[in-house]
N, CA and C of each residue as an Amber inpcrd file, in Angstrom:
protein
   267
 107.5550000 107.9590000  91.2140000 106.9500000 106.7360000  91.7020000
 107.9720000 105.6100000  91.6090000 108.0700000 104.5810000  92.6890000
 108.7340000 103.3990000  92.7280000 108.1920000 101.7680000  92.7300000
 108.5610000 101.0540000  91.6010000 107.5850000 100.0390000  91.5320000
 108.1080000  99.3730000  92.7050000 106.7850000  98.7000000  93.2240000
 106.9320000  97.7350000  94.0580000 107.0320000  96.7410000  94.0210000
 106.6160000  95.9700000  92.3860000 106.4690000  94.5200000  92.0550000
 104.8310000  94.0890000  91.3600000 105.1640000  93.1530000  90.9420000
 104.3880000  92.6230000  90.1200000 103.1510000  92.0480000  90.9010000
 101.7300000  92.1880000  90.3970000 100.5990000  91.3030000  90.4620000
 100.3780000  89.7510000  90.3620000 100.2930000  89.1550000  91.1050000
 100.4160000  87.7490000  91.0310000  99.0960000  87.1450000  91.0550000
  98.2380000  87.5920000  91.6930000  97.1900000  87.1530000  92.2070000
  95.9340000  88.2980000  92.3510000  94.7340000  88.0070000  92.0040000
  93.4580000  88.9330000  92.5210000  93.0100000  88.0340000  93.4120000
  92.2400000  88.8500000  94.2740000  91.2400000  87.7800000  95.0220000
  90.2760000  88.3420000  94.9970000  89.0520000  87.4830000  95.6800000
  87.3730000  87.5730000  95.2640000  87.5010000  89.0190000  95.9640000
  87.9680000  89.2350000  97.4340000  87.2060000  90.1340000  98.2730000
  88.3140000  91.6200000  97.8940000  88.4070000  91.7600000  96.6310000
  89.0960000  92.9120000  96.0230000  90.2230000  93.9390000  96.6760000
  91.1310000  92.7600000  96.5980000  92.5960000  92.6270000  97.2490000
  93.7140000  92.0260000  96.1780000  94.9720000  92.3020000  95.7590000
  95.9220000  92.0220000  94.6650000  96.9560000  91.3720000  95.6390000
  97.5240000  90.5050000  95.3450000  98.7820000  90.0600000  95.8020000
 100.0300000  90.2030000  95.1360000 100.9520000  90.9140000  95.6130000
 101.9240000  91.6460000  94.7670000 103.4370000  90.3510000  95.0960000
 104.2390000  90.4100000  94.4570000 105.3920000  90.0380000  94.9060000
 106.6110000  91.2310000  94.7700000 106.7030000  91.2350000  95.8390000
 107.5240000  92.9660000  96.3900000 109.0720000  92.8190000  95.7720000
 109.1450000  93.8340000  95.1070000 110.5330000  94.4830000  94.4900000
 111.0390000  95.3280000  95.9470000 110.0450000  96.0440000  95.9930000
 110.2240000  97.5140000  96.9900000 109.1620000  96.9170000  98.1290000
 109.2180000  97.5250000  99.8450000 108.5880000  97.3390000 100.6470000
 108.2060000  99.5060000 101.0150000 106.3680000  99.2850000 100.6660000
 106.1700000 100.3320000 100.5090000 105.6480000 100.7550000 102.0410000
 105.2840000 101.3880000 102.6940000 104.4690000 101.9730000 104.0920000
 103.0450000 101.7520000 103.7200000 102.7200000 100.9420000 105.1760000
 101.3160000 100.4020000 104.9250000 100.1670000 101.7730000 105.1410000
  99.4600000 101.6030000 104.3580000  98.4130000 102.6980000 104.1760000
  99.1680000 103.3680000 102.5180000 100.0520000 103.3020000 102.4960000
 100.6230000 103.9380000 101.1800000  99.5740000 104.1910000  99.8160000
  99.4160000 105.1020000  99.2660000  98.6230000 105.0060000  97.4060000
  99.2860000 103.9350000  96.7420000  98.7400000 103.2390000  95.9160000
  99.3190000 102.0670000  95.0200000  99.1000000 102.6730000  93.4370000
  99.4750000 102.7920000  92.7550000  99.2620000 103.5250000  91.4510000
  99.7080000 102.2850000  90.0050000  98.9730000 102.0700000  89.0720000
  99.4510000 101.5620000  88.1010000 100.2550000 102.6620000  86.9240000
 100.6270000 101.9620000  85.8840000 101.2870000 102.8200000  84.8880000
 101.1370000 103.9790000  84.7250000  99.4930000 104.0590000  84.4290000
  98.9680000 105.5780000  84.1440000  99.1820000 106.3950000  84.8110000
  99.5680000 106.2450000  86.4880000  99.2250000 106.7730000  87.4480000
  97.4210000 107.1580000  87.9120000  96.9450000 105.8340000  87.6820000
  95.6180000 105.9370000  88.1040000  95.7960000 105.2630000  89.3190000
  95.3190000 105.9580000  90.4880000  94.4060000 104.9750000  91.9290000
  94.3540000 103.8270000  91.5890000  94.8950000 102.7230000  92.2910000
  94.4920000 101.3660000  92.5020000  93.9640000 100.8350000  93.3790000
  94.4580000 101.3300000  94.3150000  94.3130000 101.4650000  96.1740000
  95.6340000 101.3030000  97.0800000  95.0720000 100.5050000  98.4080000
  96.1550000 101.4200000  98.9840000  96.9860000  99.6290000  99.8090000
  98.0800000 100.2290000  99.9500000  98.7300000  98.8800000 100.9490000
  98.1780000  98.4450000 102.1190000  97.4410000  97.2930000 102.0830000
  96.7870000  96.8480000 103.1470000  97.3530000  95.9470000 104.4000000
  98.6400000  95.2270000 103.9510000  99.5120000  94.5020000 104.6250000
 100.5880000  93.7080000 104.1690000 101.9860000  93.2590000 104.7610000
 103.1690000  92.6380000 103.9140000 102.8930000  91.5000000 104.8570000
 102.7490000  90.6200000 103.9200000 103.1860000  89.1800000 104.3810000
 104.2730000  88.1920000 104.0040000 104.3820000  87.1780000 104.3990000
 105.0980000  85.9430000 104.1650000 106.6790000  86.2940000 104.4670000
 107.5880000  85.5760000 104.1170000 108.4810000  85.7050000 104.9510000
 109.6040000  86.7430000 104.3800000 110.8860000  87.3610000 105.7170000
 111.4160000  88.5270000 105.0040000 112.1430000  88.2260000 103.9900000
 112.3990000  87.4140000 103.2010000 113.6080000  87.4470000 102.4430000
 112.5840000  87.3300000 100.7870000 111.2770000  87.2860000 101.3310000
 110.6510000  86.7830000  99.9290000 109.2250000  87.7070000 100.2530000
 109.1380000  88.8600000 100.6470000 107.9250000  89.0910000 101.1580000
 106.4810000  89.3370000 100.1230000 105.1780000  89.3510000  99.8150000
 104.4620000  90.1670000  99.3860000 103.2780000  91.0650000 100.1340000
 103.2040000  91.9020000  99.0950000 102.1650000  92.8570000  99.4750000
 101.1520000  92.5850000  99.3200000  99.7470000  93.2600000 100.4240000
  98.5540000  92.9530000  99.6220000  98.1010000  94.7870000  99.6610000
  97.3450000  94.8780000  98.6680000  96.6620000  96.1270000  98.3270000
  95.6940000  95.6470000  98.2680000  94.6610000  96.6540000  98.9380000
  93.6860000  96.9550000  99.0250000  92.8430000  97.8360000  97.9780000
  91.9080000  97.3850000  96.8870000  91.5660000  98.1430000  95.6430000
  90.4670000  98.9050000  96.1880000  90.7790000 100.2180000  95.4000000
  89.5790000 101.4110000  95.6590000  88.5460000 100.6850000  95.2980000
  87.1340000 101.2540000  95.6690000  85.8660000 100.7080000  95.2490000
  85.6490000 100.4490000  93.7340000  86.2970000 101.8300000  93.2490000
  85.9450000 102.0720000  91.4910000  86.3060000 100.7240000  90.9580000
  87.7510000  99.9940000  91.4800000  88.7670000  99.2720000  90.6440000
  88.1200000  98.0090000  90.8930000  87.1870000  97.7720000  92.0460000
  87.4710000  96.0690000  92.6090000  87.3520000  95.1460000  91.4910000
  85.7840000  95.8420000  90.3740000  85.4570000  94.9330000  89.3210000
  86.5990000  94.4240000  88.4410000  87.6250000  94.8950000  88.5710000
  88.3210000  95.1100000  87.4590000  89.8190000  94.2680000  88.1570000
  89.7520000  93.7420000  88.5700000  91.2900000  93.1740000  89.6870000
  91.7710000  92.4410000  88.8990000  90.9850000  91.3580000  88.2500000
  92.1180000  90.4260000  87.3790000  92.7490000  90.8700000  86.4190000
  92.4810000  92.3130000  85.3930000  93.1910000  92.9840000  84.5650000
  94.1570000  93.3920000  85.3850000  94.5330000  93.3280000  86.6970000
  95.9440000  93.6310000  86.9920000  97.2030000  92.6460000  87.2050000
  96.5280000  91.3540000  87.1550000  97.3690000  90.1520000  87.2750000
  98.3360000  90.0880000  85.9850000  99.9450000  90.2190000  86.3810000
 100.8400000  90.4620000  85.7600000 101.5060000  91.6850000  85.6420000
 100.8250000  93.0000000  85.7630000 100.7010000  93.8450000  85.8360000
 101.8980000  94.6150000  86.9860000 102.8140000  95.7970000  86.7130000
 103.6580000  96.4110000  87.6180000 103.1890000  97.7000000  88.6790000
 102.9480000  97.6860000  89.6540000 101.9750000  98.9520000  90.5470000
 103.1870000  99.1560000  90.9320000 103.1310000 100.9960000  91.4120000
 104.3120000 101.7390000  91.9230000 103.3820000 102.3530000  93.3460000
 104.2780000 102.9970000  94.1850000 104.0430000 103.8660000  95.0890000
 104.8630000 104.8160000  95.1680000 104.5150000 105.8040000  96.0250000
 104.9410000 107.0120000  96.3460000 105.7950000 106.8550000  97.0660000
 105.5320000 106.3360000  98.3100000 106.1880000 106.0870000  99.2600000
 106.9170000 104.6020000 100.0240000 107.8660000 104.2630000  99.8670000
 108.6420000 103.2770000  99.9180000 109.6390000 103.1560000 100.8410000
 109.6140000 101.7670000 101.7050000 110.3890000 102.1480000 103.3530000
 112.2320000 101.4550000 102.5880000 111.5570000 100.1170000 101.3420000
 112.9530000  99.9720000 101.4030000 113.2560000  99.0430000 100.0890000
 114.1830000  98.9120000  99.4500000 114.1580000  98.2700000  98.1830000
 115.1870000  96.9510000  98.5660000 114.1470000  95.7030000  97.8980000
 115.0560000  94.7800000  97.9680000 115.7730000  94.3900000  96.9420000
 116.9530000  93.7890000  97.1800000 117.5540000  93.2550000  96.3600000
 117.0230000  92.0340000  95.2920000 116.5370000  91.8040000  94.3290000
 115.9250000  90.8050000  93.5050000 116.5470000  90.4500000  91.9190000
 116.9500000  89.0220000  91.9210000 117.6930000  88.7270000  90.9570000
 116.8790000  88.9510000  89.5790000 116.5880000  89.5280000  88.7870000
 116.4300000  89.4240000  87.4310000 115.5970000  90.5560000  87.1860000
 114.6600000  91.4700000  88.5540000 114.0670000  93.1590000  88.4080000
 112.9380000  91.8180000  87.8330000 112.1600000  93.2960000  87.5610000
 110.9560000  93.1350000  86.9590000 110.7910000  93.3350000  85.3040000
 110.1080000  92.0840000  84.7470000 109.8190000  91.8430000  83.1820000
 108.5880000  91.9580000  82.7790000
């Protein structure tokens, strides 16, 4: 698995806003530490040099979204890794 970046944000309608290390393929599995289901890549926004992800949380997880704020999610599948000064802490 390859992290993609950190949790920045939950939102109400049970969606995470990531700030992208890695740019993963939309539809992709999103996995936390454990390798438990989180859900899946729903779309990359904002601009290329700074982009984030949004994931889309499985049903099981939605209640649970703000325990991921801060938090590092990986994927399987990954189109491309950006360059980012300081990685992930």
């Amino acid at each position: 698995m390859i992290p993609i970046g950190k949790v920045v944000k939950a939102t109400r309608d049970g969606k995470l806003v990531v700030k992208a290390e890695a740019i993963p393929q939309l539809g992709a599995e999103v996995r936390d530490a454990s390798t438990g289901l989180v859900g899946y890549v729903d779309d990359i926004i904002g601009p290329v040099a700074s982009p984030y992800i949004v994931v889309k949380l499985s049903e099981q997880r939605v209640r649970q979204s703000e325990y991921f704020v801060n938090r590092v999610l990986y994927a399987t599948t990954v189109v491309k890794k950006l360059r980012v000064r300081g990685g992930l802490t």
